[in-house]
Z-matrix of the N, CA and C atoms (Angstrom, degrees):
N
C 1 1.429
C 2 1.523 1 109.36
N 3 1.326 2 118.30 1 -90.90
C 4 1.373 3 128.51 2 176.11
C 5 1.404 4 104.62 3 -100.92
N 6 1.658 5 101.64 4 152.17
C 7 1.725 6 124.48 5 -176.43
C 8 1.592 7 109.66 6 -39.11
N 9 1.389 8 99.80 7 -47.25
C 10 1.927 9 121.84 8 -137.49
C 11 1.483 10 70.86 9 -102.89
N 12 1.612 11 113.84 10 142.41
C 13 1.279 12 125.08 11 131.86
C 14 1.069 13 169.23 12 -17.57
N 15 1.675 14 72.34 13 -80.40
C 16 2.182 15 102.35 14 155.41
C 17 1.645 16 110.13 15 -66.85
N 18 0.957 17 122.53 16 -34.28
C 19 1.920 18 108.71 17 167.55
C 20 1.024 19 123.71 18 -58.72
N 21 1.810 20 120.16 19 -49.98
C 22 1.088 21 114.19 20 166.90
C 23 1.057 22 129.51 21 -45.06
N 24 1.477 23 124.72 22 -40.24
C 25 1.741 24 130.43 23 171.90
C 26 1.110 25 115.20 24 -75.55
N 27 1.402 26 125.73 25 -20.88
C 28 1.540 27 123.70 26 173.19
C 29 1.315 28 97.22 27 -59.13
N 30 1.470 29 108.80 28 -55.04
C 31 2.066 30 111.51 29 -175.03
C 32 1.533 31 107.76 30 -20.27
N 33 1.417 32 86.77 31 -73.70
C 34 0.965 33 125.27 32 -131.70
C 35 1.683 34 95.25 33 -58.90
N 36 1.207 35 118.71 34 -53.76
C 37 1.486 36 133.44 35 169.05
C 38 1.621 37 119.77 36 -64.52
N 39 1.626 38 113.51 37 -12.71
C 40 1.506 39 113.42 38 175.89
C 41 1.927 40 91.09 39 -86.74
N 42 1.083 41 132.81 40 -16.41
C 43 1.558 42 139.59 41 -156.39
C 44 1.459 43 82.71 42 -103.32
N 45 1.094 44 141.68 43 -47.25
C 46 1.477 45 114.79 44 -146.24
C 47 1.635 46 91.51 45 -102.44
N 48 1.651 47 129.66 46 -18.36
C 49 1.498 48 117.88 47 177.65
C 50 1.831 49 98.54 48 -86.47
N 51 1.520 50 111.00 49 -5.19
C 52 1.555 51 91.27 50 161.31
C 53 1.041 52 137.89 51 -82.71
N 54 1.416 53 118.30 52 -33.21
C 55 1.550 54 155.90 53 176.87
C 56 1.832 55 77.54 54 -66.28
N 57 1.057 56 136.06 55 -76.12
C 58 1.396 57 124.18 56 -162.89
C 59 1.314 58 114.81 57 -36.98
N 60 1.583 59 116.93 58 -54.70
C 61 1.465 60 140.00 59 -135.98
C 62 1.968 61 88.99 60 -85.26
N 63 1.361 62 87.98 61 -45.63
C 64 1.411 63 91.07 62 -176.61
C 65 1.690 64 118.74 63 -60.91
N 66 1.692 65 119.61 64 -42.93
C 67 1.008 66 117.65 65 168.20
C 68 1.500 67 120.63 66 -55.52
N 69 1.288 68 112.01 67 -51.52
C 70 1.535 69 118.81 68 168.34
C 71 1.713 70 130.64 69 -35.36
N 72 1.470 71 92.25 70 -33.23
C 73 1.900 72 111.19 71 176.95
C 74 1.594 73 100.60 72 -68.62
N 75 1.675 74 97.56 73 -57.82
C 76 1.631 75 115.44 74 -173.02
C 77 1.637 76 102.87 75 -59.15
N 78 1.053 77 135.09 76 -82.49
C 79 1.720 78 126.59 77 173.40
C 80 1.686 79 109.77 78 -22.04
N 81 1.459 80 118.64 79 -47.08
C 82 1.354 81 112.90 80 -166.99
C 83 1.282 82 114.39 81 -66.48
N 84 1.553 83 115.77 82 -40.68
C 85 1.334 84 112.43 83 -163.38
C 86 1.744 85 104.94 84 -109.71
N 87 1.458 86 121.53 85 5.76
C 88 0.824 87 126.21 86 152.54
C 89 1.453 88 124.61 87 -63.71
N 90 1.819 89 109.84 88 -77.34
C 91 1.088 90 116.39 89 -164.20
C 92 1.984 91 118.07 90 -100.73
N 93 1.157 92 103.33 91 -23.45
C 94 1.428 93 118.29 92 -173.43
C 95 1.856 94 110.87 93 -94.45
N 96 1.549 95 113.26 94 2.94
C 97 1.237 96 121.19 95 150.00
C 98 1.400 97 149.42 96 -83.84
N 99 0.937 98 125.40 97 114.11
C 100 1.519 99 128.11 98 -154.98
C 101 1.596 100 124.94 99 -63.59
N 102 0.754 101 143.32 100 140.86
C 103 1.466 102 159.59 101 -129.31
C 104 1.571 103 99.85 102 -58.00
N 105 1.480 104 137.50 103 171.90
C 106 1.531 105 104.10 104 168.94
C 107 1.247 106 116.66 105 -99.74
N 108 1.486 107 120.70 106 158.53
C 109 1.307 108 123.20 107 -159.96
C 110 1.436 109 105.35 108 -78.51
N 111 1.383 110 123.11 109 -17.29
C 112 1.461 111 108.34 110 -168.65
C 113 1.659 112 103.36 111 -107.05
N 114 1.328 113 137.98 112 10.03
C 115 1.190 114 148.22 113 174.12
C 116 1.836 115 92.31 114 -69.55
N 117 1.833 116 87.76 115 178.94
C 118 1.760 117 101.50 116 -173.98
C 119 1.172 118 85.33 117 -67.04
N 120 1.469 119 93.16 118 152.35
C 121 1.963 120 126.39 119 156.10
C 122 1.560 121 105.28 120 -45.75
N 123 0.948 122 91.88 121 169.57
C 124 1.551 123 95.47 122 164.95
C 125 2.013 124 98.00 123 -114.09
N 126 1.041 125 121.79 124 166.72
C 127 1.327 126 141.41 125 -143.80
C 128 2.248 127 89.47 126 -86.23
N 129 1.772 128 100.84 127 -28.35
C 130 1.586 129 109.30 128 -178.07
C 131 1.834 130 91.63 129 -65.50
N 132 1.541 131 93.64 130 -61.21
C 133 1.581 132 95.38 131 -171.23
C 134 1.750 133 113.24 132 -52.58
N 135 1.237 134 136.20 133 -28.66
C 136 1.401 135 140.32 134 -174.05
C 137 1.481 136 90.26 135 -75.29
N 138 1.465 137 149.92 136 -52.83
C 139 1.183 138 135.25 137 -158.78
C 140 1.560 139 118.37 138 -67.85
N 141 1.665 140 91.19 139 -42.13
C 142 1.822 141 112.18 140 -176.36
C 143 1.600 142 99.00 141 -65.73
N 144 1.221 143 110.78 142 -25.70
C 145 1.517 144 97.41 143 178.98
C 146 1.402 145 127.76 144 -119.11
N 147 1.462 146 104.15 145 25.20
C 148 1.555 147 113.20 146 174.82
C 149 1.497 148 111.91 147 -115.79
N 150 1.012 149 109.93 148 175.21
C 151 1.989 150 131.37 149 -170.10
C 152 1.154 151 112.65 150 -135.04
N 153 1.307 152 98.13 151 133.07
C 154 1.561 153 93.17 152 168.78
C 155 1.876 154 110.59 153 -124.08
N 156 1.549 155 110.68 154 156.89
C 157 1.587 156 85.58 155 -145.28
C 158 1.770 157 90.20 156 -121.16
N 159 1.202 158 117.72 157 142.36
C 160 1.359 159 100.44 158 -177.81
C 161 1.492 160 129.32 159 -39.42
N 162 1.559 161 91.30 160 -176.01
C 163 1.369 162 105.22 161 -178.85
C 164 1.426 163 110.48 162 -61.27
N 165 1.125 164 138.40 163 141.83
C 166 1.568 165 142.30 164 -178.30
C 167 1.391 166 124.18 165 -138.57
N 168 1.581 167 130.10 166 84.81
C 169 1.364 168 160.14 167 -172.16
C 170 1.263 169 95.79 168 -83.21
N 171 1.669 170 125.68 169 125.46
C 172 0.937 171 142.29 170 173.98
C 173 1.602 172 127.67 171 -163.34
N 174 1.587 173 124.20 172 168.55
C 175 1.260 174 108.75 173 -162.66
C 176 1.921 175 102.11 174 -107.20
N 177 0.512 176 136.97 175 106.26
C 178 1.595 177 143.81 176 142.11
C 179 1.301 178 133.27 177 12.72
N 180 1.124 179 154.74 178 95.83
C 181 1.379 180 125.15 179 175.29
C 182 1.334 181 140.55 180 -43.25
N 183 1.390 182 105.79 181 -16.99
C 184 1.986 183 122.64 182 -174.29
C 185 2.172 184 85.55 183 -92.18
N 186 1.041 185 111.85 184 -2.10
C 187 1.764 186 107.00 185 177.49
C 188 1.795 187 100.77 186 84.83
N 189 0.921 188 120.72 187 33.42
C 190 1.759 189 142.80 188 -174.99
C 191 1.192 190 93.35 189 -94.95
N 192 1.520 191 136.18 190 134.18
C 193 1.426 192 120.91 191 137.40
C 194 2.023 193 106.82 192 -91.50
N 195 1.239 194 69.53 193 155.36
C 196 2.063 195 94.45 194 173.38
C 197 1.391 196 123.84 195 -119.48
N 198 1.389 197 109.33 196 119.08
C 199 1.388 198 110.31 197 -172.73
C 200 1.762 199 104.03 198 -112.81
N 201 1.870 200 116.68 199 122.59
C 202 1.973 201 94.31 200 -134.93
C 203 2.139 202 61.40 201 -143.97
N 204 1.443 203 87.10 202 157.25
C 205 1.536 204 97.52 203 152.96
C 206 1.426 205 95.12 204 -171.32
N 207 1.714 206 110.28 205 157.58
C 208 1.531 207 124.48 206 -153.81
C 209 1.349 208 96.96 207 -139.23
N 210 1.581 209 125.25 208 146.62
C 211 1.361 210 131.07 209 131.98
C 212 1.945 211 120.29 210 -79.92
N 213 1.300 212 70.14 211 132.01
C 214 1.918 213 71.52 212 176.06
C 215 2.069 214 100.14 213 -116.73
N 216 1.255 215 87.98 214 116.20
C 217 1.570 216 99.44 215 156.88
C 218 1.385 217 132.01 216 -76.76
N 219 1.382 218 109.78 217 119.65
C 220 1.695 219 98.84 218 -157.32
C 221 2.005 220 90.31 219 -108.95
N 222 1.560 221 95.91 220 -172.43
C 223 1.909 222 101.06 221 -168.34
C 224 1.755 223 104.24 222 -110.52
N 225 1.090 224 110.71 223 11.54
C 226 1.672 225 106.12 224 164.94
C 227 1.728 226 99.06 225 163.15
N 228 1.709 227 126.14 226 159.16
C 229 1.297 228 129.03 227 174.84
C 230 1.229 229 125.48 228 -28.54
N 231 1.225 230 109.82 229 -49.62
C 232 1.310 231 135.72 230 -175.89
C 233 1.874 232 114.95 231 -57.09
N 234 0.840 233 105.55 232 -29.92
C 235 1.773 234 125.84 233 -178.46
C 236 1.463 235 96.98 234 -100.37
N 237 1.730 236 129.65 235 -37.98
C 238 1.074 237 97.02 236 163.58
C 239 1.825 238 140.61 237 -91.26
N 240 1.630 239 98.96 238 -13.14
C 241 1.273 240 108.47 239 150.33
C 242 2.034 241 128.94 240 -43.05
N 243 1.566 242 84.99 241 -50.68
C 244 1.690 243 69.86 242 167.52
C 245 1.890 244 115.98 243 -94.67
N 246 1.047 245 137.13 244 3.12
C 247 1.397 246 148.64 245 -178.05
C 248 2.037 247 90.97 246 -67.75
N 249 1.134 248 109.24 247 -46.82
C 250 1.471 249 130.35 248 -174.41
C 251 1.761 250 115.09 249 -55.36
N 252 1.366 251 77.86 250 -48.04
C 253 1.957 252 88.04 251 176.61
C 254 1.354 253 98.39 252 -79.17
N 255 1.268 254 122.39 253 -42.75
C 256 1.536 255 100.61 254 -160.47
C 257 1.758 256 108.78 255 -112.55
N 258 1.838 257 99.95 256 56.71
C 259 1.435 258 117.61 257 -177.56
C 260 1.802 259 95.30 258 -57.13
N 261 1.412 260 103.92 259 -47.58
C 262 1.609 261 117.06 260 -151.94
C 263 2.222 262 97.85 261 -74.81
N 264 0.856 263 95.85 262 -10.82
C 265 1.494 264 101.74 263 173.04
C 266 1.693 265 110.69 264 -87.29
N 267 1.482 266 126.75 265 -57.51
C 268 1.572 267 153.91 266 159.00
C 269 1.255 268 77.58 267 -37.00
N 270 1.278 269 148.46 268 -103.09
C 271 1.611 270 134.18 269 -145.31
C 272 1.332 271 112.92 270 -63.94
N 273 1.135 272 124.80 271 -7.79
C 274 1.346 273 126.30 272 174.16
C 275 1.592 274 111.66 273 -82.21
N 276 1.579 275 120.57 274 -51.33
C 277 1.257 276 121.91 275 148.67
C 278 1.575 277 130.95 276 -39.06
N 279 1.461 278 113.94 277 -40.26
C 280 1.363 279 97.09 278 -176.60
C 281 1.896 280 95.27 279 -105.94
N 282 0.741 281 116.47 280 -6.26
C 283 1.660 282 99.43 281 157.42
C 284 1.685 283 110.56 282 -63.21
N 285 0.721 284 123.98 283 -69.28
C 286 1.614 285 136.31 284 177.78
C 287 1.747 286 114.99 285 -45.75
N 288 1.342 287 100.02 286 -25.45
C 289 1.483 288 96.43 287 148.84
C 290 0.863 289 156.96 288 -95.80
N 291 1.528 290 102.62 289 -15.58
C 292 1.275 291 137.21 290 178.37
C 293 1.739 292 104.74 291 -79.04
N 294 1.570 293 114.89 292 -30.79
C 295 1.427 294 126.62 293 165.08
C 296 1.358 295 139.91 294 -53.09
N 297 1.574 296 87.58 295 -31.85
C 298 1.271 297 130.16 296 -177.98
C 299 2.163 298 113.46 297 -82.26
N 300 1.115 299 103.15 298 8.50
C 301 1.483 300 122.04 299 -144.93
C 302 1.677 301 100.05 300 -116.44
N 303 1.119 302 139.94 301 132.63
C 304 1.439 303 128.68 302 130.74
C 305 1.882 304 117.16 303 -88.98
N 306 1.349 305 80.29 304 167.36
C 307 2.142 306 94.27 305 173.37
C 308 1.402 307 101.23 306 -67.61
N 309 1.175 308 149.96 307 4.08
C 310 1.217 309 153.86 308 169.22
C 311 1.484 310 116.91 309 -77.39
N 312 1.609 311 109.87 310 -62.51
C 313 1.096 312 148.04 311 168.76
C 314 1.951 313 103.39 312 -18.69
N 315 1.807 314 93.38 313 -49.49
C 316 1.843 315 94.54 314 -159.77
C 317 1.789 316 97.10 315 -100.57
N 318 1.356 317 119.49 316 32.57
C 319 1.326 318 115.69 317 -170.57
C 320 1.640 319 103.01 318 -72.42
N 321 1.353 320 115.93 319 -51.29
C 322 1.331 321 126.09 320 -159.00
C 323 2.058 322 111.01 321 -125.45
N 324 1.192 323 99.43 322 140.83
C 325 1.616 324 91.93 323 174.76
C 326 1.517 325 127.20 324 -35.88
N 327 1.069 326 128.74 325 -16.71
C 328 1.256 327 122.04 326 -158.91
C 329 1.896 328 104.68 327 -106.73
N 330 1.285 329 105.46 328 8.09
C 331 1.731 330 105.19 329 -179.76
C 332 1.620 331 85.38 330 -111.58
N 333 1.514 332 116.21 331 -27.27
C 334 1.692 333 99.55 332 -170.38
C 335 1.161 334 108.74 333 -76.62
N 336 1.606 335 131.58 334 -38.06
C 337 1.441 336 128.59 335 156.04
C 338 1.373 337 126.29 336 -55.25
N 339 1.058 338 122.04 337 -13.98
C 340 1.457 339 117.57 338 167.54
C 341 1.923 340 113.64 339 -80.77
N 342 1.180 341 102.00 340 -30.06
C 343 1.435 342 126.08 341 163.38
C 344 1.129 343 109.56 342 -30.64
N 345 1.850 344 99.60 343 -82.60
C 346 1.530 345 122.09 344 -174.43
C 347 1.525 346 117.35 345 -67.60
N 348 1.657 347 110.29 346 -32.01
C 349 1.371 348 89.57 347 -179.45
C 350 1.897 349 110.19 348 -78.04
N 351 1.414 350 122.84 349 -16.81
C 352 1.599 351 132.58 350 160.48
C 353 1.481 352 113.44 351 -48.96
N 354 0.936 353 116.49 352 -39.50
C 355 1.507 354 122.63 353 -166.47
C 356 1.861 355 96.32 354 -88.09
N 357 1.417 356 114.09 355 -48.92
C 358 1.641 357 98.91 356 174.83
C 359 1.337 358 112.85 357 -79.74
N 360 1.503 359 142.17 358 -39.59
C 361 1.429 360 109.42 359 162.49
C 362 1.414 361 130.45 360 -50.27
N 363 1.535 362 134.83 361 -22.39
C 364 1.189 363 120.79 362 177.74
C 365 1.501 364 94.29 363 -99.41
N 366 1.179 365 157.23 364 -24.80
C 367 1.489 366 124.93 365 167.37
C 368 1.502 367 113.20 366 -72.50
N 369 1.323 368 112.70 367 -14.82
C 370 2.122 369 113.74 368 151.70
C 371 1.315 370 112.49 369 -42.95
N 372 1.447 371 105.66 370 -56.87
C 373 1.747 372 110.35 371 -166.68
C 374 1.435 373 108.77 372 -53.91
N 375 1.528 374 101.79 373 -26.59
C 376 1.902 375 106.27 374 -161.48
C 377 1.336 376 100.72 375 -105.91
N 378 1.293 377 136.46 376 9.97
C 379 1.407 378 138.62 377 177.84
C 380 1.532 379 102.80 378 -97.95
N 381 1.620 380 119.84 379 154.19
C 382 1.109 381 147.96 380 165.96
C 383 1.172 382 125.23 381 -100.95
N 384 1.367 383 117.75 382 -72.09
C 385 1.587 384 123.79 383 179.60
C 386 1.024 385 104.51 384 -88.50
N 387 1.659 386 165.01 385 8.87
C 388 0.703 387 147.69 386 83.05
C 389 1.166 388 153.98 387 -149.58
N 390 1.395 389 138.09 388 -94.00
C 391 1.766 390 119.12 389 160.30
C 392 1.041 391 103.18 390 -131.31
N 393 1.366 392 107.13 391 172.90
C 394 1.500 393 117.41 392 149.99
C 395 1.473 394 136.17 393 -100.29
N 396 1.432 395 113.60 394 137.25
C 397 1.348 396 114.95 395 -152.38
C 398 1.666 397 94.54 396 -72.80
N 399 1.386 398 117.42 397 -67.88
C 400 1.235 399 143.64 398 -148.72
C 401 1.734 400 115.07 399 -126.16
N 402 1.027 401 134.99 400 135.23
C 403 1.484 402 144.45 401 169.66
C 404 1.554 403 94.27 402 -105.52
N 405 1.387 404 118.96 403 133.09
C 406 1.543 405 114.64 404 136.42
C 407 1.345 406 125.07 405 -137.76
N 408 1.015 407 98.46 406 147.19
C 409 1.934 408 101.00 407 174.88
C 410 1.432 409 122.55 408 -74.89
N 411 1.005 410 112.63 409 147.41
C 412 1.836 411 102.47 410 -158.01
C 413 1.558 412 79.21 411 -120.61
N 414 1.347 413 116.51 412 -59.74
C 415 1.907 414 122.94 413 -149.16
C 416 1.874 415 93.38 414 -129.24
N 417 1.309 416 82.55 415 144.56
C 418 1.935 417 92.18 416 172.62
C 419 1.725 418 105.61 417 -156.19
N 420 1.120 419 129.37 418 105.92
C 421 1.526 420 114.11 419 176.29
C 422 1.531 421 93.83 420 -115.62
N 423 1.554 422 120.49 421 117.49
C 424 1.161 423 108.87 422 166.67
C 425 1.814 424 114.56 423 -110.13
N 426 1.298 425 123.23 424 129.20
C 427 1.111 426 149.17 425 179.57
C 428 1.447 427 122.20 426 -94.67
């Protein structure tokens, strides 16, 4: 290659701590990086950050009462720290929707999701730190 010796071995040793350095980057951020943060929760993280909200007895518009309780999935601690204070606001919302409701209304899946997705845009509107991902209905006895 080259005249001199010592260059050649300089090469030769500047090539193999690059080839190293480079594998070392590639292993790190390949395999020794942690899952990504903005992918699904895992099912631990959905529990730690959901609520479940009492029992909630109310009257119907068809003259039905409803006896309903929900998990609400919230988007980090912080959203559920304040979700907590403002329990007495959240029952005020889903009473009023639930008011808003006939016994007709809960026949088939597609009025209870309209429900839940009603009930998380307006406790969105009333949140600060942050949202809620998900509403679900756990219990419904209507009478």
């Amino acid at each position: 290659m080259f005249q001199n010796r010592l260059i050649n071995i300089m090469l030769i040793i500047l090539v193999a701590l690059t080839l190293v350095g480079v594998l070392a980057l590639v292993l790190y951020t390949q395999v020794f990086q942690d899952s990504d943060p903005e992918g699904e929760p895992t099912i631990d993280q959905v529990l730690e950050r959901s609520v479940e909200t009492d029992e909630i007895t109310t009257n119907l518009l068809s003259n039905h009462i409803i006896r309903s309780q929900f998990v609400i999935q919230l988007e980090n601690d912080n959203a559920k720290d304040e979700f907590e204070k403002r329990s007495f606001q959240i029952e005020n919302i889903i009473i009023q929707e639930l008011s808003d409701m006939s016994a007709s209304d809960f026949q088939g899946s597609e009025g209870i999701q309209q429900l839940e997705d009603r009930i998380r845009n307006e406790i969105n509107q009333l949140m600060e730190d942050g949202d809620v991902i998900q509403v679900y209905m756990n219990q419904r006895v209507i009478q």
